[in-house]
C-alpha positions as CSV (number, residue, x, y, z in Angstrom):
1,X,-50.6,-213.5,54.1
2,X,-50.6,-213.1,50.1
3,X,-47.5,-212.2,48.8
4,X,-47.3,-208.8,46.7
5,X,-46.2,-209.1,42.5
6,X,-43.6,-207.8,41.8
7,X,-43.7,-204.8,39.2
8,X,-42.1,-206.6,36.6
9,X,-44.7,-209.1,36.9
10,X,-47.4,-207.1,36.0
11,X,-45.6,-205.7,32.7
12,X,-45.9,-209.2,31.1
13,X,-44.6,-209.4,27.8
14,X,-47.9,-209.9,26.0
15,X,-49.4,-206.8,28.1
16,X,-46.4,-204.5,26.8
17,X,-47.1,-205.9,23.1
18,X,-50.8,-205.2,23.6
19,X,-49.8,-201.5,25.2
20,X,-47.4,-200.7,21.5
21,X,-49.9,-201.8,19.5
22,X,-52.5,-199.7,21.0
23,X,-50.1,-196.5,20.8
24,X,-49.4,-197.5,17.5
25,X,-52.9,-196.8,16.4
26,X,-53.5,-194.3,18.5
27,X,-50.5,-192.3,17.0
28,X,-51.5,-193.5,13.2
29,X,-55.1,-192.5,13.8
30,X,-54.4,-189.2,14.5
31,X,-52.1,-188.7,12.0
32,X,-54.6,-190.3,9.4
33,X,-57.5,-188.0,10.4
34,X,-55.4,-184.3,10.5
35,X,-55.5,-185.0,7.0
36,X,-58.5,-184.7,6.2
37,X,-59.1,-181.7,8.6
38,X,-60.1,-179.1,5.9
39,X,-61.5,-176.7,8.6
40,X,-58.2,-175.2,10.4
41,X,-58.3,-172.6,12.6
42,X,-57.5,-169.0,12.0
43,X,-55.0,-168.0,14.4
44,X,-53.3,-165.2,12.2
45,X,-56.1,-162.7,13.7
46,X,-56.5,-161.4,9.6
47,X,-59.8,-161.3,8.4
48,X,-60.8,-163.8,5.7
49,X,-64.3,-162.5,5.1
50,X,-63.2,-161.9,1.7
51,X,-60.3,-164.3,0.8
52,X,-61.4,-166.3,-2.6
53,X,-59.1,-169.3,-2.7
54,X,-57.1,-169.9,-6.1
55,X,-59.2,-172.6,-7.4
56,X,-62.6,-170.4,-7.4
57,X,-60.6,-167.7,-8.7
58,X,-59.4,-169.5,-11.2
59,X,-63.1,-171.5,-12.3
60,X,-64.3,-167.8,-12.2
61,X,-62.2,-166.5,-14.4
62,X,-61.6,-169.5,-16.8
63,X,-66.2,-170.6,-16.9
64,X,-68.0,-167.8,-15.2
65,X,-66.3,-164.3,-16.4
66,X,-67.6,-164.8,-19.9
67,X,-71.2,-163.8,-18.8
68,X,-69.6,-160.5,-17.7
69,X,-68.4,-157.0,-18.8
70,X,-65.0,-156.5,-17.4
71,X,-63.3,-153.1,-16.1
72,X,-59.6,-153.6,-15.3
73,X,-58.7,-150.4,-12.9
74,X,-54.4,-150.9,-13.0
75,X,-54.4,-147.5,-11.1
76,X,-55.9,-149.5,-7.9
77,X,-54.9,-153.2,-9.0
78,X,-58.3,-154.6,-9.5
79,X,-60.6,-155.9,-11.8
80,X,-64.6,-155.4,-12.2
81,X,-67.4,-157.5,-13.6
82,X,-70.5,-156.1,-13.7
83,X,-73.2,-158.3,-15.5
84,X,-73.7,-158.6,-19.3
85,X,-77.2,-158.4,-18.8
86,X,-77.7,-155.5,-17.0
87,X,-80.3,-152.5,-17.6
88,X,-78.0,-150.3,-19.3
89,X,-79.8,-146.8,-19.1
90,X,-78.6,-143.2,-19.8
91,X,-81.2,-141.6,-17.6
92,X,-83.1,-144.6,-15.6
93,X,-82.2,-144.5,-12.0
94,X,-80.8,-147.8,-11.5
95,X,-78.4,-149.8,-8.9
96,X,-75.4,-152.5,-10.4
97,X,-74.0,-154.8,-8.4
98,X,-70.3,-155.3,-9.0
99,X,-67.6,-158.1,-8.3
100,X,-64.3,-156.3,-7.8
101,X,-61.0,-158.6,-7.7
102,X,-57.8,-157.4,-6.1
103,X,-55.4,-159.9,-7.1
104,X,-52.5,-157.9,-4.9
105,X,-54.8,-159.5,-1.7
106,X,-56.3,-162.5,-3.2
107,X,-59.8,-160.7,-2.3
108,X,-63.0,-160.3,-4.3
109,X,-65.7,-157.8,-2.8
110,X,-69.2,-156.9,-4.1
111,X,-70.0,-153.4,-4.6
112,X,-73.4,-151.4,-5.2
113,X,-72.9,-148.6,-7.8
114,X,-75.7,-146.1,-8.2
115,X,-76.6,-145.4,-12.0
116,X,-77.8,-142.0,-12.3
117,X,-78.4,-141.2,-8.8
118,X,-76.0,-140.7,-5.7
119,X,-76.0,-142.0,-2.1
120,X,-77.9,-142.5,0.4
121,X,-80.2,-144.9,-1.2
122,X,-83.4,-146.3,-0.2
123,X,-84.7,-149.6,-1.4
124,X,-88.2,-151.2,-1.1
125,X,-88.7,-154.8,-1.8
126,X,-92.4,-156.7,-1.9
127,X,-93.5,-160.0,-2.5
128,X,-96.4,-162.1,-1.3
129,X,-97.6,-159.5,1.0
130,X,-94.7,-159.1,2.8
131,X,-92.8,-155.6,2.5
132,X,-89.0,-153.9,3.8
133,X,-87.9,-150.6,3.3
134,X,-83.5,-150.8,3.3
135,X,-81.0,-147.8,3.8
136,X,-78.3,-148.1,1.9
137,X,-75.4,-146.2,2.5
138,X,-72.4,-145.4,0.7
139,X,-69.5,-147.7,3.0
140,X,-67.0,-150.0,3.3
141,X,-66.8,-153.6,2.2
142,X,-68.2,-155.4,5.3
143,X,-70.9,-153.0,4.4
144,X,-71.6,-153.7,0.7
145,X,-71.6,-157.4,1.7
146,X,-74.1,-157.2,4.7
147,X,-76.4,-155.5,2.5
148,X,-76.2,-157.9,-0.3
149,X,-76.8,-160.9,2.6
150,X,-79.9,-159.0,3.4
151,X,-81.1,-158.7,0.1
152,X,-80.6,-162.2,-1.2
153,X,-83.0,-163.7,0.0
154,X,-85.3,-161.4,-1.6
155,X,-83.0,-161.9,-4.7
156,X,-83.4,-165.5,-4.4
157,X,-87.3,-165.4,-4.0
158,X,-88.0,-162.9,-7.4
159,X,-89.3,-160.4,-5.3
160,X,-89.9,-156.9,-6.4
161,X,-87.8,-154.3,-6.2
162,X,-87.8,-150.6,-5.9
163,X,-85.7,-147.8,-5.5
164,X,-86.6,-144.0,-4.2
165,X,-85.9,-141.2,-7.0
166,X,-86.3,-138.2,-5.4
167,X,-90.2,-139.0,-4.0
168,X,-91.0,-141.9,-7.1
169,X,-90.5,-145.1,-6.4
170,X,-88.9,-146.9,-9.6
171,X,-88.8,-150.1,-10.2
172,X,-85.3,-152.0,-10.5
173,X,-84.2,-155.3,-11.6
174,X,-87.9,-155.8,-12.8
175,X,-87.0,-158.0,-16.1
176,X,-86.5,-161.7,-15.9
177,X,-83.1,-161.1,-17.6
178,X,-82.2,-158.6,-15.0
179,X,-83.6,-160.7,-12.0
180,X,-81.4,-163.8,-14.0
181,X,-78.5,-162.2,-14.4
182,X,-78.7,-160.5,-10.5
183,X,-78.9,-163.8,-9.1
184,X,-75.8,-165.1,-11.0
185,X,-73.9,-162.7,-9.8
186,X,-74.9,-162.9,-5.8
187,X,-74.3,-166.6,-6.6
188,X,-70.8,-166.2,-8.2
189,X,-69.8,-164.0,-5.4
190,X,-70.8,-166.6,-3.1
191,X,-68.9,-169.2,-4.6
192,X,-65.6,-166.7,-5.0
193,X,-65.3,-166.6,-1.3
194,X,-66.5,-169.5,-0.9
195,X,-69.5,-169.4,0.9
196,X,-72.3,-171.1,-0.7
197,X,-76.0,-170.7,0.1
């Protein structure tokens, strides 16, 4: 009858060498890649929609803020850029798209501000054939931002765009400065809270 090893047999030194060295690694592996983890979870249940990290911030205001007009409101702790080249009008209805900076939050939003008209707003966008009608109403944030997601492709593409004055339709953002300068700005956005497209 074969005789049974003992169990310090089996734990030969050159198996419990092998087992160190393959802990080792294991251990320094891990280690090695939770460095480079730049994706972390978000476990503080705050929303980060709108969090810009310093750096963008900071190339924002140091490269890109010279191509704007800038608005500081102390009274609510933020600062506005609306576009340099902009249709500036005294009575053309027209709709600016604003990059608002709270500093207090480390939060930059996007806002649509009617020019010489009030809300709700309805906007008609055409190219190639293709044709949608948008509501726009007057809302929070998350709002502003899904609307400007829904438009930027349409932004992207040159489209045309129109806006509804009383039973007109008017034409916004017509110019090739204007359609320049609103793509910079969706872009710059974009890249503030870091999500490029």
């Amino acid at each position: 009858m074969p005789q049974r090893q003992k169990a310090n047999n089996i734990l030969s030194p050159e198996l419990i060498k092998i087992l160190k060295i393959f802990g080792l690694v294991s251990v320094g592996l891990v280690l090695l890649l939770s460095f480079f983890n730049t994706k972390r979870a978000n476990n503080t249940g705050k929303d980060t929609t709108f969090r810009m990290a310093s750096s963008n911030r900071i190339y924002f205001l140091n490269v890109r803020a010279i191509n704007y007009d800038r608005e500081t409101r102390s009274d609510a702790g933020m600062v506005l850029f609306r576009h340099w080249k902009r249709e500036i009008s005294e009575n053309k209805a027209s709709l600016d798209l604003v990059i608002i900076l709270n500093s207090q939050k480390e939060e930059a939003y996007i806002y649509m501000e009617p020019v010489n008209m009030d809300w709700p707003l309805e906007i008609r966008v055409s190219m190639d054939g293709k044709q949608e009608e948008v509501q726009l109403q007057n809302g929070n944030n998350s709002e502003f931002l899904k609307y400007v997601r829904q438009l930027e492709p349409w932004i992207a593409n040159d489209a045309k765009f129109e806006i509804r004055q009383n039973s007109a339709w008017v034409d916004i953002w017509s110019t090739p400065k204007e359609k320049e300068a609103l793509k910079t700005l969706v872009e710059d956005y974009f890249r503030l809270i870091d999500e490029r497209r």
